[in-house]
C-alpha positions in Angstrom: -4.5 -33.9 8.8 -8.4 -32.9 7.5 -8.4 -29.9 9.7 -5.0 -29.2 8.4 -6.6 -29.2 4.7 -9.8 -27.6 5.5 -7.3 -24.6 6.9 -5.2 -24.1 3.9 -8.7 -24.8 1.9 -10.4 -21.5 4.1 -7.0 -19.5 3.4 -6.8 -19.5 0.0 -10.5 -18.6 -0.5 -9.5 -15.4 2.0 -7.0 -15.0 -0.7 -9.2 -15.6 -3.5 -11.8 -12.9 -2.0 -9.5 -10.4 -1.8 -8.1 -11.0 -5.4 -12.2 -10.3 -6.3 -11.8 -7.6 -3.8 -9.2 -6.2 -5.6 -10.2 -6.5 -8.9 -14.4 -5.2 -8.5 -12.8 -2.1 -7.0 -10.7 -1.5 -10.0 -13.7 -2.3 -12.6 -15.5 0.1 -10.4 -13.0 3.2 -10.8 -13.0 2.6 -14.7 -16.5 2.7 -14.0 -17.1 5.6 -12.5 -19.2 3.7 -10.2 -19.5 2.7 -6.1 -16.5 2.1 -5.0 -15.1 -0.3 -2.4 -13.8 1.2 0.7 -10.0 1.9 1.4 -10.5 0.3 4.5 -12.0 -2.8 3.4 -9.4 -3.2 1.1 -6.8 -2.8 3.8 -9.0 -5.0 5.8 -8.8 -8.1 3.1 -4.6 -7.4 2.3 -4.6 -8.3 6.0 -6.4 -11.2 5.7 -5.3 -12.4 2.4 -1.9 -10.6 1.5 -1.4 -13.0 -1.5 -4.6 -12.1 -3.2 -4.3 -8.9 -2.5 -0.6 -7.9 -3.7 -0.9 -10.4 -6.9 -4.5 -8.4 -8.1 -2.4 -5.0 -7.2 0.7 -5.5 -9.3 -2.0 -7.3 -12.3 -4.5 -4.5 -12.1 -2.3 -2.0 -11.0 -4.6 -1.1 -8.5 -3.9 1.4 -5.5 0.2 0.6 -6.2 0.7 4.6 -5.5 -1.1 5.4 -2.4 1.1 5.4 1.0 -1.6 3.0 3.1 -1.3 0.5 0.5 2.4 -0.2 0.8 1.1 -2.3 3.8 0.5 -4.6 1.3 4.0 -6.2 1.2 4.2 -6.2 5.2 1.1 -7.8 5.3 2.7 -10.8 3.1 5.4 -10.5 4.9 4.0 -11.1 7.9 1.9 -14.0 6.9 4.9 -15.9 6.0 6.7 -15.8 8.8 3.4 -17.0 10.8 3.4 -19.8 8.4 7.3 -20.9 8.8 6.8 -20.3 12.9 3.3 -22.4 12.4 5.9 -25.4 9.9 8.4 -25.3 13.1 6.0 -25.5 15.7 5.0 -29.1 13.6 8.4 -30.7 13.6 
């Protein structure tokens, strides 16, 4: 059950890191400064789709480009690994 913990524990800091992700990126375009790359954005929504998708729709963040309606997939996707990973328990 401690591995268990120490799992959900990593994933919601991957989710947590792309929420900062998210968010540095968008203080950086009001900025005019360095920017985070598309591709590491994509890169964390993989990793962390909740983060991600909850700092796009609050910051309103990259909501109009075409690559970023991976987004939602991405979420998508993670929750039916997590319902296969449940049944897989039982």
């Amino acid at each position: 059950m401690i591995l268990l913990e120490a799992e959900i524990a990593i994933y919601l800091t991957i989710n947590a890191a792309a929420f900062l992700a998210y968010y540095s990126d968008k203080r950086s375009a009001r900025r005019s400064a360095w920017r985070t790359p598309e591709k590491t954005l994509l890169v964390m929504a993989l990793l962390g789709p909740f983060g991600a998708l909850f700092a796009m729709r609050l910051f309103r963040h990259k909501t109009q480009k075409g690559k970023f309606r991976l987004v939602p997939l991405f979420l998508c996707l993670h929750i039916v690994l997590a319902v296969a990973f449940v049944l897989t328990l039982t």
